[in-house]
C-alpha positions as CSV (number, residue, x, y, z in Angstrom):
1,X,0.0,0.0,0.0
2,X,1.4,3.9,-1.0
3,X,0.5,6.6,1.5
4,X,0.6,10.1,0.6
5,X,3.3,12.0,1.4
6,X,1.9,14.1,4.0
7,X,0.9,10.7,5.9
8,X,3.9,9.6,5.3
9,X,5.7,12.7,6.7
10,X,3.3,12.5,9.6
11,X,3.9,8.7,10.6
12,X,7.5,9.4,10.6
13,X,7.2,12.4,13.3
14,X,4.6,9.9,15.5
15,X,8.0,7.5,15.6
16,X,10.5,10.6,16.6
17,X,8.4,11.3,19.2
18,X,7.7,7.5,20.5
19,X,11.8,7.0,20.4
20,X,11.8,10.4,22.2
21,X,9.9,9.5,25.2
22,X,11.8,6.2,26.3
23,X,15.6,8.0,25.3
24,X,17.2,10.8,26.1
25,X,16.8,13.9,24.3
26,X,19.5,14.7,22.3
27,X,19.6,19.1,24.3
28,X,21.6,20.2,27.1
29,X,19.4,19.4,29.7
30,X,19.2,15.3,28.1
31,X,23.2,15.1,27.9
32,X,23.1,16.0,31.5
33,X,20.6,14.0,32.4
34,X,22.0,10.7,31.4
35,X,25.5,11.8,32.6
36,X,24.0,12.6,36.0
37,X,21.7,9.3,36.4
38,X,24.4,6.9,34.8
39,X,27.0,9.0,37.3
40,X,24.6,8.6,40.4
41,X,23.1,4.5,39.2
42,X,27.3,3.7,39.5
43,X,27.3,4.2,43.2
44,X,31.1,5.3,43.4
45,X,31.1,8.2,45.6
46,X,34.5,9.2,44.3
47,X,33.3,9.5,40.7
48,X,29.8,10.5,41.6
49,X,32.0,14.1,43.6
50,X,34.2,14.2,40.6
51,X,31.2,14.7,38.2
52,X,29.5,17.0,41.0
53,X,32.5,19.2,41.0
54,X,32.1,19.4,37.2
55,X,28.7,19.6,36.7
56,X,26.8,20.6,40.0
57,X,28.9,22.1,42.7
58,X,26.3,23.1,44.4
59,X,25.4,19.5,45.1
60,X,28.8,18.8,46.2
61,X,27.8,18.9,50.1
62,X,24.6,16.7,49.5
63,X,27.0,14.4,48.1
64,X,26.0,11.4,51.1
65,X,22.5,11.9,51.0
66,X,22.6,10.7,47.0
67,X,25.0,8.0,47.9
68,X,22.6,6.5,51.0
69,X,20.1,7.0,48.8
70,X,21.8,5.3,45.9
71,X,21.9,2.2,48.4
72,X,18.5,2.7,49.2
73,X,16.9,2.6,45.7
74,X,19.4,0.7,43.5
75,X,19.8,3.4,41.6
76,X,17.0,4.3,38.6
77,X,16.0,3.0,35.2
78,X,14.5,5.6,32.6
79,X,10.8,4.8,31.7
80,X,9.5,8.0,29.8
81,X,10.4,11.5,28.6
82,X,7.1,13.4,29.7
83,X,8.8,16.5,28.5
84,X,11.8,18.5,27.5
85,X,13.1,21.7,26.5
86,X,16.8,22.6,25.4
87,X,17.5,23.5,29.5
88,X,14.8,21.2,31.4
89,X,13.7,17.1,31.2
90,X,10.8,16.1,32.9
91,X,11.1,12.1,33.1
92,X,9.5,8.8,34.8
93,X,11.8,6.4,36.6
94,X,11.5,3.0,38.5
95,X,13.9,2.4,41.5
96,X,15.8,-1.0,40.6
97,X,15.1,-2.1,43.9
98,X,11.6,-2.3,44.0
99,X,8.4,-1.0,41.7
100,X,8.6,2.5,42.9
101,X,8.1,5.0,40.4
102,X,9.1,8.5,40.7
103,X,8.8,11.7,38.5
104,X,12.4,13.5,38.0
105,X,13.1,16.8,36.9
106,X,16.3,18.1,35.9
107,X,17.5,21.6,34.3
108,X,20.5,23.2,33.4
109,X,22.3,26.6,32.8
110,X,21.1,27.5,29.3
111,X,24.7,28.9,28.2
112,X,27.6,26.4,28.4
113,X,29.1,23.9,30.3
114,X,25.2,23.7,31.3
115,X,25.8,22.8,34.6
116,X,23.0,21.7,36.6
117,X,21.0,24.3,38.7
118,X,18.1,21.7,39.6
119,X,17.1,17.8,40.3
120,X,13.8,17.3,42.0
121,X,12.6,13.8,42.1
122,X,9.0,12.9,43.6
123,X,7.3,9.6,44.2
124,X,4.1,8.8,42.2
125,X,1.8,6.5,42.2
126,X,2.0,3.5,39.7
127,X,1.3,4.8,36.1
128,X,-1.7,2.5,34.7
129,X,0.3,2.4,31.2
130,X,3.3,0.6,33.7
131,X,0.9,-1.4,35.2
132,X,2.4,-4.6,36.8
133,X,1.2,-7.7,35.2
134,X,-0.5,-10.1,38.1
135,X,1.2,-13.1,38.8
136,X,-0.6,-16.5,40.0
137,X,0.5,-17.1,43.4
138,X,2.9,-19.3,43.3
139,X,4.6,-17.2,41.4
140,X,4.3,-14.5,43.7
141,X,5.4,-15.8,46.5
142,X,8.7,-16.7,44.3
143,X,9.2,-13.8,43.5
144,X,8.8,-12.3,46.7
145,X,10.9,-15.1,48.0
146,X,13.8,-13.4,45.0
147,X,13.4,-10.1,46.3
148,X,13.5,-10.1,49.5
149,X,16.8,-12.3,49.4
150,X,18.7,-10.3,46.8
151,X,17.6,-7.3,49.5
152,X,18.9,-9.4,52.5
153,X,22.4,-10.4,50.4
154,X,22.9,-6.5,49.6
155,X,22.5,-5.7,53.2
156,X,19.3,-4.0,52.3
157,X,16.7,-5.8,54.6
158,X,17.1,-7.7,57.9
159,X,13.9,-8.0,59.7
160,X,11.1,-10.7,59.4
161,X,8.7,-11.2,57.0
162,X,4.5,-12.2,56.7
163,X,2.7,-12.8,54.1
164,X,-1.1,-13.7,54.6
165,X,-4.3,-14.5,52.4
166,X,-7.8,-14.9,54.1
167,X,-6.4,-14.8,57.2
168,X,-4.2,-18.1,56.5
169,X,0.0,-17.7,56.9
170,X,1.0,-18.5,53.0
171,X,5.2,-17.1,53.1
172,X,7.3,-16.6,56.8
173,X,10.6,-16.1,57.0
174,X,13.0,-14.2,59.2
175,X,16.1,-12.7,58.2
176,X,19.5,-11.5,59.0
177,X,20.7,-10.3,62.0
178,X,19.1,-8.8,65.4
179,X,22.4,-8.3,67.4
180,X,25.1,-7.9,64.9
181,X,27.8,-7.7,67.7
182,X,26.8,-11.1,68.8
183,X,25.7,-12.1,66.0
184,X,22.2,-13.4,67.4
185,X,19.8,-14.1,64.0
186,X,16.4,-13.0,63.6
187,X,13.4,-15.3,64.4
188,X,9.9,-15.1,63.2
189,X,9.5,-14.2,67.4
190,X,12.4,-11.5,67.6
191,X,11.0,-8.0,68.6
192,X,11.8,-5.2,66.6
193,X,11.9,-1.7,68.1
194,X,9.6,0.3,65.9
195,X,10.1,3.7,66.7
196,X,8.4,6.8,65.3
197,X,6.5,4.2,63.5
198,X,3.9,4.0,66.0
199,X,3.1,7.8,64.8
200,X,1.4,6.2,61.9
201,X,-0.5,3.5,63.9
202,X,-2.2,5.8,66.0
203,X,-3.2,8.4,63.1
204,X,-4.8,5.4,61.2
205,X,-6.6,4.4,64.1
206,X,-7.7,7.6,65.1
207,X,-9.4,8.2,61.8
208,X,-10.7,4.7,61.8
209,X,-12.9,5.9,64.7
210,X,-13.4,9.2,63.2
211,X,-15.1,7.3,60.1
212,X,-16.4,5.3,62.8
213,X,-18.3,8.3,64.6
214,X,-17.0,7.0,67.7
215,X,-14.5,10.2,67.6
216,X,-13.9,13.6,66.4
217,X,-11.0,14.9,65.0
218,X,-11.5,18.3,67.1
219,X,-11.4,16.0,70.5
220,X,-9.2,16.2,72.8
221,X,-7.2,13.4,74.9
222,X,-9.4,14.4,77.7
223,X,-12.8,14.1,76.0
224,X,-15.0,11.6,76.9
């Protein structure tokens, strides 16, 4: 079949612009972009500064935070270009260590060496176009089983861990340490100090009985 050359012309641009939103724009702001996430997905704090130095000296002194949260995440993989100009990329990224997705923003200096002047990166809820495909439950459980020991063998996770369906146990397991000093492993019965966690507890639980109407939010501790 021919097309005309206007659809023709017009099919083409539809593929630029489907390449363009899984790569890199060739601009400023891309180049920097893929230097800056294959720099920071490395996790070598002396050639992560190095590139700072370069390219972002203001970032120099948040230098740690990137690396602790390089452990944290396992770095990012790119998922889609939302938008970009010659000085700013908007993008979607996944954490290799688990599904998170996150929306990052980077722009640079508009006259050269276009250093960077800002990287903002915010959580987001699943995309449904990155929807994750639902496994039978074996499978599941396998996979959980995967991830949570790739976690525990980059020292990533030590804790225990409960799966349940229906009310019925289907995956426990406990992991790593609880006294690294003496070496003492965890146990499915080992008590794990919580912390400011418990901050969370309570405010679901307050507005449990809030939607309840056995509480309102404008009580006091004293009310009755």
């Amino acid at each position: 079949m021919r097309f005309p050359k206007l659809a023709s012309s017009l099919l083409f641009s539809i593929s630029l612009v489907c390449v363009a939103q899984t790569t890199f724009p060739d601009t400023p702001a891309g180049n920097q972009f893929a230097a800056w996430l294959e720099s920071f997905n490395r996790g070598d704090a002396n050639a992560h500064r190095e590139f700072l130095q370069k390219n972002s000296p203001s970032r120099i002194s948040s230098l740690d935070r990137e690396m602790s949260f390089r452990q944290r995440t396992g770095g990012f993989d790119l998922k889609k270009i939302e938008e970009f100009t010659a000085t700013k990329v908007v993008a979607l990224v996944q954490e290799r260590s688990s599904d998170q997705m996150a929306r990052l923003t980077l722009e640079v200096q508009a006259e050269e060496p276009h250093q960077i002047t800002r990287i903002e990166l915010s959580a987001i809820p699943r995309p449904t176009e990155f929807s994750l495909p639902h496994l039978p439950e074996g499978a599941l459980l396998a996979a959980a089983r995967k991830n949570i020991e790739t976690e525990v063998a980059a020292d990533r996770f030590a804790g225990a861990v409960l799966i349940v369906k229906n009310g019925k146990p289907l995956f426990s397991e406990a992991y790593g340490l609880a006294d690294r000093e003496h070496k003492t492993p965890n146990t499915l019965k080992t008590r794990f100090r919580i912390g400011s966690m418990n901050k969370m507890f309570t405010a679901v639980s307050i507005l449990q009985l809030a939607q309840a109407r056995k509480l309102e939010l404008t009580d006091t501790v004293g009310s009755t």
